[in-house]
N, C-alpha and C positions, 0 to 999 in steps of 0.2 A: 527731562530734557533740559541740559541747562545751557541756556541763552548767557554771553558776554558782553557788555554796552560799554563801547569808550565812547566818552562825552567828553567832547569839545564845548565852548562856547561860542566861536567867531559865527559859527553856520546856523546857530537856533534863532526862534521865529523874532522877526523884532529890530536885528544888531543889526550896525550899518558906523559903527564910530567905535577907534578904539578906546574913546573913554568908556564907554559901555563895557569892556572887557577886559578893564585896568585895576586893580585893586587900589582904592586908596582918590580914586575918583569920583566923582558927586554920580556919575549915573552906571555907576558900577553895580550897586544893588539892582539896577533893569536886568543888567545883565544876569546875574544870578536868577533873578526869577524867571527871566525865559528861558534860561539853561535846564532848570527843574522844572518849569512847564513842557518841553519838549520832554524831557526823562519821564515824565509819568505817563504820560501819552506813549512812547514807546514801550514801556513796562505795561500798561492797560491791555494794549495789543499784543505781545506777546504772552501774557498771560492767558487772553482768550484764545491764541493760537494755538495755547498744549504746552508753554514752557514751565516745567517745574522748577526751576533753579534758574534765580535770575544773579549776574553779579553785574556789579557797575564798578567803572575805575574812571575818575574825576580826573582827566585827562587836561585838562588848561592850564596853563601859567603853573601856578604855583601849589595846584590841585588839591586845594583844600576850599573852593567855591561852594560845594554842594553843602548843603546844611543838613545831616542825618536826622535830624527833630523834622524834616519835612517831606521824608522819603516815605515810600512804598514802604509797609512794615516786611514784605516777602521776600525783600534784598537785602543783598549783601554788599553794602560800599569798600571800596577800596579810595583810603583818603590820605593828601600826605605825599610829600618830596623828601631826597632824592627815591625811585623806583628805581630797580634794574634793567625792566622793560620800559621804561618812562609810559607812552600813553596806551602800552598793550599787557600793562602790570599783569598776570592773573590768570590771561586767556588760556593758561594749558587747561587742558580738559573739557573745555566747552564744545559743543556741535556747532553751533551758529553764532555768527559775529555782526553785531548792530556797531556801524559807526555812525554817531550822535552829532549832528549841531558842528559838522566839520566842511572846511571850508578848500578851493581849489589852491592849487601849488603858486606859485611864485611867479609874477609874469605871466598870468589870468587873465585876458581882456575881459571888461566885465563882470571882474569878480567881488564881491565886498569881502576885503578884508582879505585880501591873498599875501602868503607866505609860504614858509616851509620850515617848518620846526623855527624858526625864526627871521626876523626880516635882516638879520648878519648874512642869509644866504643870499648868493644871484640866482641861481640853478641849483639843482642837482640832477643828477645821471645813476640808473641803477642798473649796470648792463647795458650802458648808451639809452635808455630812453627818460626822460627827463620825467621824475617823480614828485611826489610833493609828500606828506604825511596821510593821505588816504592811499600811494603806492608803496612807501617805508615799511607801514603798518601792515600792508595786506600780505607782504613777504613774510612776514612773524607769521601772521593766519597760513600762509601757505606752508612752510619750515612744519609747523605743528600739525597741517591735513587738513586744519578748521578752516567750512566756507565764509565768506563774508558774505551776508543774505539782505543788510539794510544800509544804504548810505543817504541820509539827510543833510541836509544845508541849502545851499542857496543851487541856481540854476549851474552854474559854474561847475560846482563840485558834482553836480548828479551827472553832466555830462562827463567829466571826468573818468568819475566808478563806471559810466555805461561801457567808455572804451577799452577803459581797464579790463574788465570784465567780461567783457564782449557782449551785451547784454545780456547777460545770467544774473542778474541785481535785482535787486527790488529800490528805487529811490523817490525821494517823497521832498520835491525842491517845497522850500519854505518862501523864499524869496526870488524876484529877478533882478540882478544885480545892473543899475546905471552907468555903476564904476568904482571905486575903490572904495567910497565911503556914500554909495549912495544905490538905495534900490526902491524896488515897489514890495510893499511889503506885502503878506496874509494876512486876514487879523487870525489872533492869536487860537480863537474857535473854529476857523477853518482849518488853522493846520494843527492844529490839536486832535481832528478827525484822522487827516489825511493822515498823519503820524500814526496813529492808533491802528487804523488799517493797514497801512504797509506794512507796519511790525505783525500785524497778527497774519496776514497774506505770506510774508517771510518765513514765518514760523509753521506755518501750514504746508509750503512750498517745499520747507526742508524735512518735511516729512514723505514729500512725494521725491525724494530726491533729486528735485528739481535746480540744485545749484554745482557746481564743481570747483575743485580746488586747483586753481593754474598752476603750472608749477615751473620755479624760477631755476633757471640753471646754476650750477655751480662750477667753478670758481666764481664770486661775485666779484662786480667790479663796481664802486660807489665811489664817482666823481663829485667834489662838492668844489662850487664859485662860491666865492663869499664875494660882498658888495666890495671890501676894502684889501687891499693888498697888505696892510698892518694885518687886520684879522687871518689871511694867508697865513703868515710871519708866525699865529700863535700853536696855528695846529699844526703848522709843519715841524713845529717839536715832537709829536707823539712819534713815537719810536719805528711802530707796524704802518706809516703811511709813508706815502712818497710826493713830494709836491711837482704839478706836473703843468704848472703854468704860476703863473704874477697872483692870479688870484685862486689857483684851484690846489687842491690836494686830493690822491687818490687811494683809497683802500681795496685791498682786495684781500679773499679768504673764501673758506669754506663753509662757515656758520654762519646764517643770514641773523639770528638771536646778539650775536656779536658786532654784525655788521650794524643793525641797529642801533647798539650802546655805541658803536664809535662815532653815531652821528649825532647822537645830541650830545656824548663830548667834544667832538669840534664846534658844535653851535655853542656853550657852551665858553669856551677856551674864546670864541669870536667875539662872542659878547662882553668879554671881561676885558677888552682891547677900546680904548680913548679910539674916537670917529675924530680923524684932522680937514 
C-alpha cells in the first residue's frame, strides 16, 4: 500500500512566525525540526496502518528543508526545486494522500501563516470557489483518482479540508490559530500522538474504503488576484491566460496537472515583480 506525504512547514507543531519558515533565519532550524517531527509521526502511523511504501515530497519554499540523515530509513524523499508538480511532485501511483504541516488559504481569519502558494496572491478561484494549496493540490489527487485521507496543520486548515471534503478526511489540528502570527500551541508530544494516530486511522480507513475521490469538472477555470496590479502586469504575458481584472488573470483548460503548473508559474512571474 503505498501512502504519499506532501509536507509543508507553515502547519507543523510549534510555527506561528515566518522566521520559523525562512531559510537563512536564526529560528529557521525550529522549523525544520518540527517539520521532521511532524513527518515521523505521520510515517509511525501509517506504517502501523498497513502502508508498505511510503514517499515524501519536501513541499516548502525551496524544498530542500528535510534533512534525509534524519528520515525514516523506509522512505523514499523527494528533495529539490524546480518540480513539475511543485508540492504534489510523485503522487502518481499512490492510494492515499497525507497532506503534512499545511496551512489554510489566503484571507483565513484565524489562521497562522495563511497564504496561497504565495503571499503575491489575494485570492484564487478554482471553478468560482476560492482555494488555497490544500484545494490546488487536491485536484492533482482527484485528476489521478488518489483520496486524500490526512490533513494536518493548524485549526484553520482542518476546517478547511473538512468542507472540502465534506467530511470524508481524517484531520489532526496541531495548533489554534490567535491570528496571523500567533496561536495556542500542542506541546510537540501531544501532537506527536494525535499525528501518529490519524495517519494510522487514515490508513486503516482506506482500507475500509472509507474515503472518496471528488471529482472536479472540466473545462477548469483558475482565477488568480495577486496583492499588486504590477504583479497582474507579469502573468498577463503568459500566452494561454487572459487578464480579467486590474489585478486578476484567468486560465482555463482541460488538464487540471497543467492547471497546477500555471499557478505556481504565475506566483512565480509575481514574485519576480519590485512591491511599489
Amino acid at each position: 500500500m503505498k501512502i504519499y506525504i506532501s509536507v509543508d512547514m507553515e502547519g507543523a507543531t510549534g510555527i506561528v512566525h515566518p522566521d520559523q519558515v525562512t531559510a537563512g533565519k536564526e529560528e529557521y532550524s525550529f522549523g525544520r525540526a518540527m517539520q521532521m517531527h511532524d513527518l515521523m509521526a505521520a510515517v509511525e502511523g501509517a506504517k502501523k496502518g498497513g502502508a508498505t511504501e511510503i514517499i515524501v515530497n519536501d513541499a516548502h519554499s525551496r524544498m530542500i528543508n528535510l534533512d534525509p540523515r534524519g528520515t525514516d530509513p523506509d522512505i523514499t524523499l523527494i528533495s529539490g526545486s524546480p518540480k513539475e508538480l511543485g508540492m504534489m511532485e510523485g503522487v502518481e501511483g499512490a492510494v492515499g494522500v497525507f497532506f503534512l504541516a499545511y496551512h489554510a488559504m489566503t484571507g483565513t481569519q484565524g489562521a497562522v501563516l495563511d497564504h496561497s502558494l504565495s503571499t503575491a496572491a489575494y485570492e484564487m478561484r478554482l471553478n468560482g470557489k476560492p482555494v488555497g494549496e490544500t484545494g490546488l493540490n487536491a485536484a492533482i489527487c482527484s485528476s489521478c483518482g488518489i483520496p486524500v485521507i490526512l490533513v494536518t496543520g493548524d485549526s484553520a486548515v482542518c476546517q478547511e479540508a473538512e468542507d472540502l471534503f465534506e467530511g470524508k478526511i481524517i484531520t489532526c489540528p496541531v495548533k489554534q490559530g490567535r491570528g496571523q502570527f500567533c496561536a495556542d500551541l500542542l506541546s510537540p508530544e501531544e501532537t506527536a500522538r494525535k499525528i501518529s494516530l490519524g495517519a494510522r486511522e487514515a490508513v486503516q480507513g482506506l482500507k475500509k474504503d472509507l474515503f472518496s475521490v471528488p471529482k472536479l469538472e472540466t473545462p477548469y477555470r483558475l482565477d488568480i488576484t495577486f496583492q499588486y496590479t504590477s504583479q497582474c502586469d507579469a502573468c498577463a504575458v503568459i500566452p494561454c491566460c487572459r487578464r480579467t481584472g486590474g489585478r486578476t488573470v484567468t486560465f482555463k483548460g482541460e488538464d487540471l496537472m497543467e492547471m497546477r503548473r500555471w499557478a505556481s508559474v504565475a506566483m512565480d512571474l509575481a514574485e519576480s515583480m519590485p512591491r511599489w
